[in-house]
N, C-alpha and C positions, 0 to 999 in steps of 0.2 A: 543344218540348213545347207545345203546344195548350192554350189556356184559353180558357173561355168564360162568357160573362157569363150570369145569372140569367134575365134578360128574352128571352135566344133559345128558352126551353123554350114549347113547344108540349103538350097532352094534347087527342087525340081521342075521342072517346067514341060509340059505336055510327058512326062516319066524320063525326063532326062537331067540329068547334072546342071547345073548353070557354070561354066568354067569365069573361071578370074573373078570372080564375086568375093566381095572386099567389104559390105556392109549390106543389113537392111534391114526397115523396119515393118511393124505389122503393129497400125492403129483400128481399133475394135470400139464403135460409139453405139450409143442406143438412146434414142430418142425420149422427151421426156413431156408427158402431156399432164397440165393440170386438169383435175376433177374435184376444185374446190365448191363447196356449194355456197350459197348465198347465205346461211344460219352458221357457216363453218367460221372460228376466231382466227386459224393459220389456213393459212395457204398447203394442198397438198397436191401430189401430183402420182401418177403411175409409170411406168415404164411402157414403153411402146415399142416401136420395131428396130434393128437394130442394123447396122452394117458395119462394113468393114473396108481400110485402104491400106496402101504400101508401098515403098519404096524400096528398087532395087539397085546399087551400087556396084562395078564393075569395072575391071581392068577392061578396054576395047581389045576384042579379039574376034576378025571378021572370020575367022577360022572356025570356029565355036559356034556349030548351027541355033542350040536352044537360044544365044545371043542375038543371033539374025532374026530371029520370029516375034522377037518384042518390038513392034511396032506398032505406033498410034492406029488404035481402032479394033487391033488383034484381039480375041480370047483365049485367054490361057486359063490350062486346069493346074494347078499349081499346089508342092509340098512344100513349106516352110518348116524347115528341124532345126529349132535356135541351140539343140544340145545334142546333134547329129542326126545318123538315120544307124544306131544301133539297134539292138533290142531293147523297147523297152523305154527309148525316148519318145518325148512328147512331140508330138506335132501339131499344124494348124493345115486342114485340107483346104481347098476351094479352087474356085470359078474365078476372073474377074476380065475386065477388056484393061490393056493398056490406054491409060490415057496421057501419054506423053514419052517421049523417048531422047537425050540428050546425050551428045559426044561432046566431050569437055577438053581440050587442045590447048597445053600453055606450055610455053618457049621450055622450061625449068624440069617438065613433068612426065608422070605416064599419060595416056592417052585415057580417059575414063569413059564410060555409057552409065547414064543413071534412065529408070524407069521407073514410072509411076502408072499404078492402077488400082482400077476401083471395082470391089469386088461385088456380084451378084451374088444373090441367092445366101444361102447356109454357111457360114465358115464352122467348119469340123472341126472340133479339139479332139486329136486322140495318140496313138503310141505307136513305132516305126515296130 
């Protein structure tokens, strides 16, 4: 069994690096519709369409273009490589629009941007 550590995750963003990126996540739902019939004793249901969302985590650094382009409303074509971008590791492709973008500023801290989007269309599982 395969583990891998936090700091191998890579996110590209329009085919660029994400710099200072420090977490994120990649949640995948699919909808779920009953087609119980009225003679049926349980209840059953099928699977329906499916999407996908995410959050992205980051050091603020206005220096860092693909950082600058995450904002509310944007489209991004986006890599997620939770175990790099060697040969051979897994990825998640897609599309999605930012739906939110936050700068996080406390007296103690580093300066963070978190993003959140929702993704269109197809999410690709495949290998860097």
């Amino acid at each position: 069994m395969a583990t891998h550590f936090g700091k191998e995750g890579v996110v590209t963003a329009g085919g660029t690096g994400i710099g200072e990126l420090t977490a994120y996540t990649l949640e995948t739902t699919a909808d779920v519709v009953e087609d119980t019939q009225l003679s049926d004793a349980a209840k059953s249901f099928v699977a329906g369409r499916t999407s996908f969302s995410g959050t992205l985590e980051m050091s603020y650094d206005e220096t860092d273009s693909p950082q600058q382009t995450l904002t509310a409303g944007t489209s991004i074509s986006f890599i997620l490589a939770p175990e790099g971008n060697s040969s051979g590791d897994e990825t998640f492709t897609g599309t999605g629009i930012v739906t939110g973008m936050n700068v996080n500023v406390s007296l103690d801290g580093i300066t963070t941007r978190s993003v959140t989007f929702q993704g269109t269309g197809t999410l690709t599982r495949g290998t860097a």
